[in-house]
N, CA, C and O atoms as CSV, one atom per row, in Angstrom:
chain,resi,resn,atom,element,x,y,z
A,1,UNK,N,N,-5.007,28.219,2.794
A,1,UNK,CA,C,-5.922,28.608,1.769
A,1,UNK,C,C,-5.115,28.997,0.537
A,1,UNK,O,O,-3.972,29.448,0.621
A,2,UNK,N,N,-5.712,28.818,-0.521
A,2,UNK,CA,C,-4.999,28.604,-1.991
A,2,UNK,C,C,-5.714,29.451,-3.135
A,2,UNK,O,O,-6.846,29.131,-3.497
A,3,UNK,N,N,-5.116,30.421,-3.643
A,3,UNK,CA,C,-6.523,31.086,-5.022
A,3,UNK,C,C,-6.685,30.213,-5.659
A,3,UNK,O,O,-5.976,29.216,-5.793
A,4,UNK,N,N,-7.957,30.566,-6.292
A,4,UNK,CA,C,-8.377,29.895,-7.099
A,4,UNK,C,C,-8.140,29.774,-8.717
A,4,UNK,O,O,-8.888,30.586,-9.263
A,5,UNK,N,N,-7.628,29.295,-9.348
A,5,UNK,CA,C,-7.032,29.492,-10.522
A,5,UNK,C,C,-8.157,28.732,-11.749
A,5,UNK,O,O,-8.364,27.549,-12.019
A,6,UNK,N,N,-8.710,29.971,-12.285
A,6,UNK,CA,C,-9.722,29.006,-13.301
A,6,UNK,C,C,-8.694,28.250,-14.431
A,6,UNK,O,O,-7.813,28.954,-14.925
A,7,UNK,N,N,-8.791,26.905,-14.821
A,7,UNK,CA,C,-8.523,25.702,-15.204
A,7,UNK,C,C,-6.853,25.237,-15.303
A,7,UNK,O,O,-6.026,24.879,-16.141
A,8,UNK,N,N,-6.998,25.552,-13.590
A,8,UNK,CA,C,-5.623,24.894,-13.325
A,8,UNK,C,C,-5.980,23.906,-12.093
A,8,UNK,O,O,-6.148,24.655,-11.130
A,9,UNK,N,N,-6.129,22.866,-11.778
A,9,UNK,CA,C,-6.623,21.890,-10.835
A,9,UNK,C,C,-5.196,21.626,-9.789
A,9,UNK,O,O,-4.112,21.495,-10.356
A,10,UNK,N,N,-5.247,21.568,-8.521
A,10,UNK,CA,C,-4.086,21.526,-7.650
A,10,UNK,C,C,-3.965,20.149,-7.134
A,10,UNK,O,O,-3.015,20.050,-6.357
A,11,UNK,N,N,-4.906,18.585,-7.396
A,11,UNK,CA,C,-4.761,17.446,-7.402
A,11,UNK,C,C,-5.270,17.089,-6.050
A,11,UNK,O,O,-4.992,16.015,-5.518
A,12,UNK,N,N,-6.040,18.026,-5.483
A,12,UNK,CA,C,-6.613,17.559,-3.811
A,12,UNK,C,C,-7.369,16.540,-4.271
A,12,UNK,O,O,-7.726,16.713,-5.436
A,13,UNK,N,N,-7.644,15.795,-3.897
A,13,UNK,CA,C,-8.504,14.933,-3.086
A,13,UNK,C,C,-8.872,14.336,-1.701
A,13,UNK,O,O,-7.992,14.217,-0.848
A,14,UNK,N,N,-10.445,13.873,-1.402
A,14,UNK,CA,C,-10.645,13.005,-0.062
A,14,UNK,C,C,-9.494,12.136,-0.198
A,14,UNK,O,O,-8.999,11.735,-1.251
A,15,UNK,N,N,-9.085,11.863,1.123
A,15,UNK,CA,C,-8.399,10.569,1.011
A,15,UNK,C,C,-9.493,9.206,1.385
A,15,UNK,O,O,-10.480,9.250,2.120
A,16,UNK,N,N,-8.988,8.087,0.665
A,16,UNK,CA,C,-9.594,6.951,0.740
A,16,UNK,C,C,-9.442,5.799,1.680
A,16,UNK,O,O,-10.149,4.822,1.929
A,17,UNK,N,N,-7.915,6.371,2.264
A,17,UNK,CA,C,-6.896,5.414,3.254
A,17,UNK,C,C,-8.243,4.774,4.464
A,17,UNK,O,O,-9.113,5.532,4.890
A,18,UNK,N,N,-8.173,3.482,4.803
A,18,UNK,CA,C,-9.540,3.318,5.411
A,18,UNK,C,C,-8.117,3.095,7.355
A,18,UNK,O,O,-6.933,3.430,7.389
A,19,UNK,N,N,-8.654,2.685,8.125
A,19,UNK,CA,C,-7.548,2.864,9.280
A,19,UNK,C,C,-6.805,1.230,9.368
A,19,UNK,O,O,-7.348,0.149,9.142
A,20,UNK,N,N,-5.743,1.442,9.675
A,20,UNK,CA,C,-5.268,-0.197,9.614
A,20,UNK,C,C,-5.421,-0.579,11.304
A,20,UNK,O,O,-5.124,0.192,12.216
A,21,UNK,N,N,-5.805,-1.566,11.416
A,21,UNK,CA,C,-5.309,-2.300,12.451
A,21,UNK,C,C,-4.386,-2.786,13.445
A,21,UNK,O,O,-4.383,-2.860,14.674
A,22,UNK,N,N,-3.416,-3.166,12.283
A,22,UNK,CA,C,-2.151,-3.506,12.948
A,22,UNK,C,C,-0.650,-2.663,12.018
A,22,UNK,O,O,-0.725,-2.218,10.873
A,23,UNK,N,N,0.362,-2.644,12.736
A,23,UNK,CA,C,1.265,-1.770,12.562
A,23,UNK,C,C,1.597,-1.774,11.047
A,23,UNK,O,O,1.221,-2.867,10.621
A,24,UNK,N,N,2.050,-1.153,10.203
A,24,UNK,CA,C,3.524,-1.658,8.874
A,24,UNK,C,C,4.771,-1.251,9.369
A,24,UNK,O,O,5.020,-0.386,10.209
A,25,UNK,N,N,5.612,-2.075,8.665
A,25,UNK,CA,C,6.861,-2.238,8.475
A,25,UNK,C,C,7.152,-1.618,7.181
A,25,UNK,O,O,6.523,-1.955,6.178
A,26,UNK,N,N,8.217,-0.588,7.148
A,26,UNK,CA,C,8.476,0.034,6.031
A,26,UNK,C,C,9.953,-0.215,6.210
A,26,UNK,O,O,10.524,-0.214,7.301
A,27,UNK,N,N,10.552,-0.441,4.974
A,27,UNK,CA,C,12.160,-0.691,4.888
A,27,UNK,C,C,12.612,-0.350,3.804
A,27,UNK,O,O,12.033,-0.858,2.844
A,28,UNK,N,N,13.626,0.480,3.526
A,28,UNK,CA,C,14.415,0.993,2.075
A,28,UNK,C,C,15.065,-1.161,1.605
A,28,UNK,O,O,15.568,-2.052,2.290
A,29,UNK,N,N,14.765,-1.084,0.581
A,29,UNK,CA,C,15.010,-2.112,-0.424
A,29,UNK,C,C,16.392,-2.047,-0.961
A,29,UNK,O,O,16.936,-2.779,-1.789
A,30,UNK,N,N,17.057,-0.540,-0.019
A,30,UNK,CA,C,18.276,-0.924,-1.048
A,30,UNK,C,C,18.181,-0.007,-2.379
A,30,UNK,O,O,19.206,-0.119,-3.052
A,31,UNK,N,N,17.652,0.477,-2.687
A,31,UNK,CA,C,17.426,1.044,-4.234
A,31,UNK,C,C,16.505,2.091,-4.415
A,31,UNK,O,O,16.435,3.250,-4.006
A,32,UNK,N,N,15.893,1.452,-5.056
A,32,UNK,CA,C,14.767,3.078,-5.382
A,32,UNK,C,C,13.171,2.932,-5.241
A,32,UNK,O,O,12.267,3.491,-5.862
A,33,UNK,N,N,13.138,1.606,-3.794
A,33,UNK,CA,C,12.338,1.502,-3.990
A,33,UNK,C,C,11.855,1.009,-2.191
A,33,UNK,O,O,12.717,1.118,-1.318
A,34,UNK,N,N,10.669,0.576,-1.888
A,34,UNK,CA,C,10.614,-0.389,-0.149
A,34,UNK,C,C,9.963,-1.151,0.065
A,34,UNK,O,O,9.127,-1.483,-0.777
A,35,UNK,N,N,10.015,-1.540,0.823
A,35,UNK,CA,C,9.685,-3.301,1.568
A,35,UNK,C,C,8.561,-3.185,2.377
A,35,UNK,O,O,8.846,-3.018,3.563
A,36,UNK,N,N,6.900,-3.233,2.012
A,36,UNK,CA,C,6.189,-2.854,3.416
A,36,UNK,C,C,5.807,-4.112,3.289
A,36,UNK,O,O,5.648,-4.860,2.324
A,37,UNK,N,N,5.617,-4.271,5.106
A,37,UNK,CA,C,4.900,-5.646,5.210
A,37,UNK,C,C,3.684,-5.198,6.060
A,37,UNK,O,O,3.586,-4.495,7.066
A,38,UNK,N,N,2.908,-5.778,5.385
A,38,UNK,CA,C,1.502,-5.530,6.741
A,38,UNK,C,C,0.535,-6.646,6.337
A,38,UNK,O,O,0.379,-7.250,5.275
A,39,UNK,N,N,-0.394,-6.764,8.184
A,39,UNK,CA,C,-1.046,-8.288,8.305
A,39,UNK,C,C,-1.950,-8.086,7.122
A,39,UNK,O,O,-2.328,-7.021,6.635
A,40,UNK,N,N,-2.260,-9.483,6.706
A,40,UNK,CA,C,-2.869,-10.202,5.926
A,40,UNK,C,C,-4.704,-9.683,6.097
A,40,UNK,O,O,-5.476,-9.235,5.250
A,41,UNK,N,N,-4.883,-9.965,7.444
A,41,UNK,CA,C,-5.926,-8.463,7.967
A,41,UNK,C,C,-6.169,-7.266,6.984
A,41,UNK,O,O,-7.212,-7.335,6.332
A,42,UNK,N,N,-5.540,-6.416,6.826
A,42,UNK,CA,C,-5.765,-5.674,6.974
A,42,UNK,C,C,-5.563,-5.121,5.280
A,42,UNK,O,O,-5.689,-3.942,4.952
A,43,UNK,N,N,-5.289,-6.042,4.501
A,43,UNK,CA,C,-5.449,-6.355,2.840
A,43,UNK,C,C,-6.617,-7.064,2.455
A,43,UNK,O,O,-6.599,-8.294,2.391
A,44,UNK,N,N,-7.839,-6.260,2.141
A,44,UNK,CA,C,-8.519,-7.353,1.775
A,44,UNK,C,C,-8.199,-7.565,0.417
A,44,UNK,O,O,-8.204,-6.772,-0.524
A,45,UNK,N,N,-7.797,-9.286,0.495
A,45,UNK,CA,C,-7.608,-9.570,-0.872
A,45,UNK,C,C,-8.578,-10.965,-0.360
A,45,UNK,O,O,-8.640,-11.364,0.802
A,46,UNK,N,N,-9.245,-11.527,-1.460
A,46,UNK,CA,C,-10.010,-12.298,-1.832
A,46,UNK,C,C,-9.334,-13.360,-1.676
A,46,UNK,O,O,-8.263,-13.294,-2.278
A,47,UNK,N,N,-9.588,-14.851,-0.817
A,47,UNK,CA,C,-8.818,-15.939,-1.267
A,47,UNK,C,C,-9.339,-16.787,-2.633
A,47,UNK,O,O,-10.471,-17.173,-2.924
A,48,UNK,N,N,-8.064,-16.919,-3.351
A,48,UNK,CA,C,-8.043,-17.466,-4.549
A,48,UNK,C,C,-8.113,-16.027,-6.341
A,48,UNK,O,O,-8.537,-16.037,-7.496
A,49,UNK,N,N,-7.390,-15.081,-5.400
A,49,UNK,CA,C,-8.051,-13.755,-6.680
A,49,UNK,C,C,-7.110,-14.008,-7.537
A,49,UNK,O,O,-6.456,-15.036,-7.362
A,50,UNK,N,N,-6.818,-13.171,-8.634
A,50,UNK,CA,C,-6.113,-13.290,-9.387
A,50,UNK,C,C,-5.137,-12.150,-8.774
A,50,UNK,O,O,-5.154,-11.493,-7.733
A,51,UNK,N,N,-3.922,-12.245,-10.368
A,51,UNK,CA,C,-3.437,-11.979,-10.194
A,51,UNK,C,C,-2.792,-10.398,-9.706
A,51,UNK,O,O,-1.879,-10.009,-8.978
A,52,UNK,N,N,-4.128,-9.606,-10.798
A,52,UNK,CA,C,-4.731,-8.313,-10.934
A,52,UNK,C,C,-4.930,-7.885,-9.799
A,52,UNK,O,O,-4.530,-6.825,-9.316
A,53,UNK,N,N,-5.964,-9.222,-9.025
A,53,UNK,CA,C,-6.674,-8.110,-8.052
A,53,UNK,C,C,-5.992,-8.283,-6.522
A,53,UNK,O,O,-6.524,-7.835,-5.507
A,54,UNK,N,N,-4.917,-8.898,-6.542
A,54,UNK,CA,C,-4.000,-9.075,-5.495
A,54,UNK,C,C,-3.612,-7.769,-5.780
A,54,UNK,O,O,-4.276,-6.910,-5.200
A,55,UNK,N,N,-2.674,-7.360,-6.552
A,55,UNK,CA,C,-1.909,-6.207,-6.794
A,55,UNK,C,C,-2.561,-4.745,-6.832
A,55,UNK,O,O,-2.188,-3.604,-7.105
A,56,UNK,N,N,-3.594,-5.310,-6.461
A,56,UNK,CA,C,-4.470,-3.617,-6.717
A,56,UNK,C,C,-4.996,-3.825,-4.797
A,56,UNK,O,O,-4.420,-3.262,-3.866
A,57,UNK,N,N,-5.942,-4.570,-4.697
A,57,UNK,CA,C,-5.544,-4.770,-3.059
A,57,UNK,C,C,-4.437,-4.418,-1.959
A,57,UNK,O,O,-4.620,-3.706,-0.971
A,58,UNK,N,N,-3.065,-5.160,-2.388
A,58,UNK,CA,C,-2.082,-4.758,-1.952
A,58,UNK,C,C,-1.581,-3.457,-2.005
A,58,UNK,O,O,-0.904,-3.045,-1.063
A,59,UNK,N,N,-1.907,-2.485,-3.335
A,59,UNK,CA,C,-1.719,-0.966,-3.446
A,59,UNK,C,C,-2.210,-0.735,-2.390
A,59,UNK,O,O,-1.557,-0.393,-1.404
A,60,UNK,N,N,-4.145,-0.969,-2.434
A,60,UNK,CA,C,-4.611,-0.035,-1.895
A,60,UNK,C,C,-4.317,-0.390,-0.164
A,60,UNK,O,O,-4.599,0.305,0.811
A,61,UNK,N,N,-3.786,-1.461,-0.214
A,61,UNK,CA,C,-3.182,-1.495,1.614
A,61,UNK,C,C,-2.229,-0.564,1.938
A,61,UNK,O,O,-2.446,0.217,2.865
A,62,UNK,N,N,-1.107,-0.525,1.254
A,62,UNK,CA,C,-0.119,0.706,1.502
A,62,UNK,C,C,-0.341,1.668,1.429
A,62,UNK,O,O,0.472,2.517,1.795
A,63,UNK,N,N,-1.308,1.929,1.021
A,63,UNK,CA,C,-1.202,3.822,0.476
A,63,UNK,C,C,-1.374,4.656,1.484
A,63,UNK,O,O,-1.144,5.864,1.432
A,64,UNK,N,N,-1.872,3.920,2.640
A,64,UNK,CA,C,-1.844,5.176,4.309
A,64,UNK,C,C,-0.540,4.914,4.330
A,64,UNK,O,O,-0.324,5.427,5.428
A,65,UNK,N,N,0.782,4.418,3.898
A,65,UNK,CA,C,2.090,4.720,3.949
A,65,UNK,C,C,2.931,5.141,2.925
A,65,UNK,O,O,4.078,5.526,3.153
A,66,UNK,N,N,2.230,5.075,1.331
A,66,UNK,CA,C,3.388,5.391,0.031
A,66,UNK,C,C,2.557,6.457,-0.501
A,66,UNK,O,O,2.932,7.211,-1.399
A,67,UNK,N,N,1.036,6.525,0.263
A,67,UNK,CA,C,0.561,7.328,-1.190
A,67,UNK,C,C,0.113,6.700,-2.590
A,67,UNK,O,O,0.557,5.602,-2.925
A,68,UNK,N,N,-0.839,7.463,-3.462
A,68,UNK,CA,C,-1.352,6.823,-4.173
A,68,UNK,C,C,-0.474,7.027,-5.617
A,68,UNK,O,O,-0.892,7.047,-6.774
A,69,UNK,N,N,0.806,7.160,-5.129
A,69,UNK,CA,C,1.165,7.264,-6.547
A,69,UNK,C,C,2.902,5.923,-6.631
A,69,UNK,O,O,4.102,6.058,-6.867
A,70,UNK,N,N,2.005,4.829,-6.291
A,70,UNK,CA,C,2.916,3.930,-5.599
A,70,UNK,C,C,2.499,2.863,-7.412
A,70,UNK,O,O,1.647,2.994,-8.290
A,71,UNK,N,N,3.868,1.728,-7.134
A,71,UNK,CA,C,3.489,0.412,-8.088
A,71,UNK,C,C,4.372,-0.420,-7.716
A,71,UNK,O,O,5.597,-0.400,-7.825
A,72,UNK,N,N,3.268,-1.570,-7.014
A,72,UNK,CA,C,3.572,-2.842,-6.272
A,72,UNK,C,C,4.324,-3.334,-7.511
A,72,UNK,O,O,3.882,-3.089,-8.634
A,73,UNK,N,N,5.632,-4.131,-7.294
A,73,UNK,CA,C,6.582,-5.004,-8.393
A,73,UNK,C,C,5.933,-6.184,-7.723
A,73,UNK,O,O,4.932,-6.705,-8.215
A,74,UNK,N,N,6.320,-6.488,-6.938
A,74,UNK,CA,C,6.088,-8.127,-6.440
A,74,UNK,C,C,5.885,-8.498,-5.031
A,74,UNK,O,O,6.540,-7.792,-4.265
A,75,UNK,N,N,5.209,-9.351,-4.503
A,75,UNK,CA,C,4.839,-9.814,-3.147
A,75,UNK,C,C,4.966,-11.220,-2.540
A,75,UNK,O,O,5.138,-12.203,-3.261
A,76,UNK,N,N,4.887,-11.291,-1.355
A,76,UNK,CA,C,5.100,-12.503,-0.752
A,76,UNK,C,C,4.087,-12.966,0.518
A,76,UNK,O,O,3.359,-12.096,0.995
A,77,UNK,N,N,4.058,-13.844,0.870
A,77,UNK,CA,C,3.446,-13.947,2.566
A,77,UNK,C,C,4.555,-14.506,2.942
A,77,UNK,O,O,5.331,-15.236,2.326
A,78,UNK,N,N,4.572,-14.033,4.193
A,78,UNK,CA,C,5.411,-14.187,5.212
A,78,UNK,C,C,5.011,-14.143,6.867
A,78,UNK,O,O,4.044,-13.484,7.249
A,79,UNK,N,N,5.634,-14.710,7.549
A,79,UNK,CA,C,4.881,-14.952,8.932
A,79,UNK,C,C,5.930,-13.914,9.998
A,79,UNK,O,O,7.104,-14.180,10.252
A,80,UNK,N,N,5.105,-12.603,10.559
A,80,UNK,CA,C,5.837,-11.611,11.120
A,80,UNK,C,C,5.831,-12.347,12.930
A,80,UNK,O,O,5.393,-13.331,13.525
A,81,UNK,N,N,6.662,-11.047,13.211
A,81,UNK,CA,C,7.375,-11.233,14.777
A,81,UNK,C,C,6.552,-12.117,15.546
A,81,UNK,O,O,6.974,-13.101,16.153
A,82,UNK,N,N,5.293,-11.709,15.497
A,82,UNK,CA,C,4.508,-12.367,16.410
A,82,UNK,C,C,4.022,-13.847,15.973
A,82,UNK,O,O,3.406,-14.677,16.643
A,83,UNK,N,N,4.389,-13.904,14.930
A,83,UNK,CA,C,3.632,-15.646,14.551
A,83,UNK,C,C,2.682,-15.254,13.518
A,83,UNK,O,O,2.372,-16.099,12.678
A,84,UNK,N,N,2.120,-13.947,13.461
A,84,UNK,CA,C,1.020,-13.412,12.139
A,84,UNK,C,C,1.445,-13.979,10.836
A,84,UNK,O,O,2.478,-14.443,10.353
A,85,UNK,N,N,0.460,-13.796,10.538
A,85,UNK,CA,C,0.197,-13.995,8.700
A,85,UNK,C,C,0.456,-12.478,8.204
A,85,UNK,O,O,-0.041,-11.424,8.600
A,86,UNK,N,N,1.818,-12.854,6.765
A,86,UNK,CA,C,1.312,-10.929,6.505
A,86,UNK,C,C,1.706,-10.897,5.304
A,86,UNK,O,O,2.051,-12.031,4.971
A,87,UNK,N,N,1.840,-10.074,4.391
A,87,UNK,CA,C,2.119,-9.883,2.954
A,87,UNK,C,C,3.237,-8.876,3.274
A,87,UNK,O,O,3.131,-7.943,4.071
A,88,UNK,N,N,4.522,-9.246,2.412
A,88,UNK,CA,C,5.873,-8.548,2.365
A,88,UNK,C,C,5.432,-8.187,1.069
A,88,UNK,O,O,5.066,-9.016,0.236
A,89,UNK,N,N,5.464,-6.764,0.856
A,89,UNK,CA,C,5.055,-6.028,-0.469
A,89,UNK,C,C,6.578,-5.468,-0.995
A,89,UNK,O,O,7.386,-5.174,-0.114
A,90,UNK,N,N,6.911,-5.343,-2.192
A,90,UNK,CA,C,7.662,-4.986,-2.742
A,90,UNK,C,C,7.540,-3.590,-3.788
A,90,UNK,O,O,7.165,-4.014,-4.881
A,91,UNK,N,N,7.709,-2.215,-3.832
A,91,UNK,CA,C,6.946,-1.410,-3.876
A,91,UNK,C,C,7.766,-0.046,-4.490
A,91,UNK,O,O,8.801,0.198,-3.870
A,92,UNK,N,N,7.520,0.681,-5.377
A,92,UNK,CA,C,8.310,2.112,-6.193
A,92,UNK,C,C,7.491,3.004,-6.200
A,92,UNK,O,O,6.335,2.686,-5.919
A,93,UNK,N,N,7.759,4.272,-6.485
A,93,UNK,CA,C,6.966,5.429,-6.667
A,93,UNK,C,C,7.576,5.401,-8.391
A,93,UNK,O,O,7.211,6.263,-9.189
């Protein structure tokens, strides 16, 4: 429990994270930044979206692992251990 401080806001929010399905893969990139991969499942991205709404999709897939204060650089599909379909996200705070 926290006082209450009139007009100082402490940044709670619900979380939005919905439950994933299947596992992520999180990996340091080397730098200042990481590598999540998770199934194709479990991103809904639209087939044929742009470019926008891939990258906002793909946020909102990671964020039960980076948090919402994440920014996707660049992505890939890639076919994981099992033979799956999955998106290799490329990813900074």
């Amino acid at each position: 429990m926290t006082p209450h401080i009139p007009g100082f806001a402490y940044g709670d929010k619900a979380t939005t994270a919905t439950a994933l399905v299947h596992p992520i893969e999180v990996v340091s990139d080397g730098g200042h930044g990481v590598i999540i991969t998770v199934a194709v499942s479990d991103a809904n991205v639209p087939v044929g979206a742009s470019y926008g709404v891939v990258r906002k999709a793909l946020r909102k897939a990671v964020e039960p692992v980076t948090g919402d204060a994440v920014f996707v650089e660049k992505w890939e599909t890639v076919t994981d251990a099992q033979g799956n379909l999955a998106w290799k996200v490329w990813a900074h705070r």
